[in-house]
C-alpha positions in Angstrom: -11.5 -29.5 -0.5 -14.5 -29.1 -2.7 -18.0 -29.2 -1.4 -18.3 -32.9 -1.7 -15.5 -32.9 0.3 -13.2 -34.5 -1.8 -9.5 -32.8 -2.4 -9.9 -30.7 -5.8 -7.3 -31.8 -8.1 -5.7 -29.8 -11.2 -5.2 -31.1 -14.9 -2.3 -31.4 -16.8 0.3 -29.2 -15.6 3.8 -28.0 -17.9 6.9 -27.9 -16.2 9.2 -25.9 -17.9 13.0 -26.5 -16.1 16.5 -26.8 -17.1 17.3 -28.2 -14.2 16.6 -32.2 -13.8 16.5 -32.4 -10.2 14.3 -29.6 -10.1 12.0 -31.2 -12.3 11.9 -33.9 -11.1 11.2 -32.9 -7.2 8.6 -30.5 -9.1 7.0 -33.7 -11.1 7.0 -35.6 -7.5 5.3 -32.5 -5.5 2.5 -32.6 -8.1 2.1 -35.9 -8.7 0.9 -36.4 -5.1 -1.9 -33.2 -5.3 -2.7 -35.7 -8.7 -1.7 -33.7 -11.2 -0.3 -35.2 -14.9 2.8 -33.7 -15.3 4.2 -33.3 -19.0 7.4 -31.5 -20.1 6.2 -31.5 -23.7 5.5 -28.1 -24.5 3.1 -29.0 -27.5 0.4 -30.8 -25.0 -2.4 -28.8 -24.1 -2.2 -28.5 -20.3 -4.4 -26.4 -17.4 -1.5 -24.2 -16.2 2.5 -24.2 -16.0 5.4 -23.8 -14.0 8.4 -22.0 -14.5 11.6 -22.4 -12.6 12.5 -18.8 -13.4 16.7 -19.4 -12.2 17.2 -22.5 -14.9 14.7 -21.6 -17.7 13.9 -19.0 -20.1 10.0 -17.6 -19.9 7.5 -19.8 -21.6 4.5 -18.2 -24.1 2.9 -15.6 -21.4 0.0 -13.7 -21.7 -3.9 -13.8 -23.2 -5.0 -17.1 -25.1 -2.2 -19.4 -23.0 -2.2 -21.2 -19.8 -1.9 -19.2 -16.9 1.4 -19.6 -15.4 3.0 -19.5 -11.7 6.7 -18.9 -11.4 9.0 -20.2 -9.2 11.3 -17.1 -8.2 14.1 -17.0 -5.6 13.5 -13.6 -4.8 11.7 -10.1 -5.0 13.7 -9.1 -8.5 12.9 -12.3 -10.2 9.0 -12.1 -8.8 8.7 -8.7 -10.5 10.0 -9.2 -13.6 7.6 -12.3 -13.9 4.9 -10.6 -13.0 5.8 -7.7 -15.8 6.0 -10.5 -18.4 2.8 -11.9 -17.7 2.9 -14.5 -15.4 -0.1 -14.8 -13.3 1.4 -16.0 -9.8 4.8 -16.0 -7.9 6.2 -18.5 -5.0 9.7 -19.1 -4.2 11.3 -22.3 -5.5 11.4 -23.4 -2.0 7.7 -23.6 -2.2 6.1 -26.5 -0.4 3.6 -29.2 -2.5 0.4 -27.6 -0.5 1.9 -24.2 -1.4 2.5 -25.0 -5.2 -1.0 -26.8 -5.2 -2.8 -24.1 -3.6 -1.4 -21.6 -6.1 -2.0 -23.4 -9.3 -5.9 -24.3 -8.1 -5.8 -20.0 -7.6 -4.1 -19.1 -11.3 -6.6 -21.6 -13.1 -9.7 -19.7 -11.0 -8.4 -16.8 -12.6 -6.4 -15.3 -9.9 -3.2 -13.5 -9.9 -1.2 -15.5 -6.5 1.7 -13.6 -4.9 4.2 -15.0 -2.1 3.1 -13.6 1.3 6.6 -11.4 0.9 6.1 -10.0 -2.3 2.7 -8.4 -1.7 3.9 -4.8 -2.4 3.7 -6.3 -6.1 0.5 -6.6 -6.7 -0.9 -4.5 -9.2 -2.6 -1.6 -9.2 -6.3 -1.9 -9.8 -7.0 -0.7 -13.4 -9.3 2.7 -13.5 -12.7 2.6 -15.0 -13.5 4.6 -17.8 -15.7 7.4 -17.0 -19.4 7.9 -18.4 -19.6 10.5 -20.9 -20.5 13.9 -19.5 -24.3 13.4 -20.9 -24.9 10.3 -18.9 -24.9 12.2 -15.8 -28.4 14.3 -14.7 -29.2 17.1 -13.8 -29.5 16.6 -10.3 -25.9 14.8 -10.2 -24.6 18.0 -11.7 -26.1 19.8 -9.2 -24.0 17.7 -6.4 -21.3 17.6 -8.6 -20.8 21.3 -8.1 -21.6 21.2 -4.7 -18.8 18.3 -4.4 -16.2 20.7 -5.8 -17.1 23.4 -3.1 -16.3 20.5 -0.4 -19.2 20.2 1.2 -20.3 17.1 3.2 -23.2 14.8 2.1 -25.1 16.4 5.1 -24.3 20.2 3.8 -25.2 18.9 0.1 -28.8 17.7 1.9 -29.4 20.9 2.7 -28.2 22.9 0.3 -30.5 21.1 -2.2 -32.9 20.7 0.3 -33.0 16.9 0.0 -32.0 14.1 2.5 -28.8 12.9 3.6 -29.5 9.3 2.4 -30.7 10.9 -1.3 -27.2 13.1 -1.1 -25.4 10.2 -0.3 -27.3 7.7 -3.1 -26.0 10.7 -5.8 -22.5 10.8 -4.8 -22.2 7.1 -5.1 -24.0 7.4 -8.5 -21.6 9.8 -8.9 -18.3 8.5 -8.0 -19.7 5.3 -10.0 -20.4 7.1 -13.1 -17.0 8.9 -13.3 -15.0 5.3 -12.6 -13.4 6.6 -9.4 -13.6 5.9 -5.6 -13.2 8.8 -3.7 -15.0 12.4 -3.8 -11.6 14.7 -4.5 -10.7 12.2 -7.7 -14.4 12.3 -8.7 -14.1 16.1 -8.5 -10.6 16.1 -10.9 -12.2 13.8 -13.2 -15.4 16.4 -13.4 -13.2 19.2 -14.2 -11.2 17.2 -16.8 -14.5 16.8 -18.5 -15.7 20.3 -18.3 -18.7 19.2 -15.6 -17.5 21.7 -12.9 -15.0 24.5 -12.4 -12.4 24.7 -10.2 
């Protein structure tokens, strides 16, 4: 529902099937979440469905419509995913299913079947800061970090409090693009800000 609290609705959706039947159960289950269904590939439309068993992939990727695939199981979802599609359901996939995952894809988010959840993909690193963007005081913690102390020995080490030991490692761990303090000490050696 949307905040008026009206049912939100999606655009023009592609079907891209071989398979008449398909299609047309497909073009039914959409119709009722009101959806305008086209199988011309040269309209411009919000997202598409692929029956991945009876059809060969459409344009994926950047610049395109997002696209949710209809799989019939965990092979099928993976290689979709691989080529670019941004969802997965199985065909079997009911109209609140199918309309739930198109309204996610054309928000922007990637929509796996509750089973295939081991293929979602890894969150993409940041890139590190460059070694000057980090001061002297980080530097200090840094070094500190790669001894293993705690954020309550680094306090006192340096004489500072464990909230202000705590605020740098965050900087810290920010800075070098990572999440946890043993990755942001690898990272640190890598670029020559502390010896191992």
């Amino acid at each position: 529902m949307s905040p008026d609290g009206s049912a939100q609705r999606l655009g023009r959706v592609l079907l891209v099937s071989a398979d008449p039947l398909v299609r047309a159960g497909l073009a039914g289950l959409l119709a009722e979440s009101g959806s305008t269904v086209t199988i011309e590939p040269a309209v411009p439309v919000d997202a598409v469905v692929w029956d991945t068993a009876s059809a060969p992939p459409p344009p994926l990727g950047p610049g395109g419509p997002p696209v949710l695939a209809l799989v019939q199981g965990e092979q099928a979802a993976r290689a979709a995913l691989s080529g670019g599609a941004a969802g997965v359901v199985l065909r079997t996939a009911d109209a609140a299913t199918l309309q739930a995952a198109l309204l996610a894809i054309t928000r922007g988010l990637v929509v796996l079947e509750h089973g295939f959840a081991s293929l979602r993909p890894a969150p993409e690193s940041r890139p590190a800061a460059s070694a000057d963007a980090f001061t002297p005081r980080e530097r200090e913690v840094l070094a500190l970090l790669a001894r293993g102390l705690s954020n309550r020995d680094i306090a006192d080490a340096l004489d500072i409090s464990a909230h202000t030991a705590k605020f740098h490692v965050n900087s810290i761990l920010q800075k070098l693009g990572v999440e946890r303090r043993t990755e942001a000490v690898v990272r640190a050696a890598r670029m020559g800000l502390v010896t191992l």
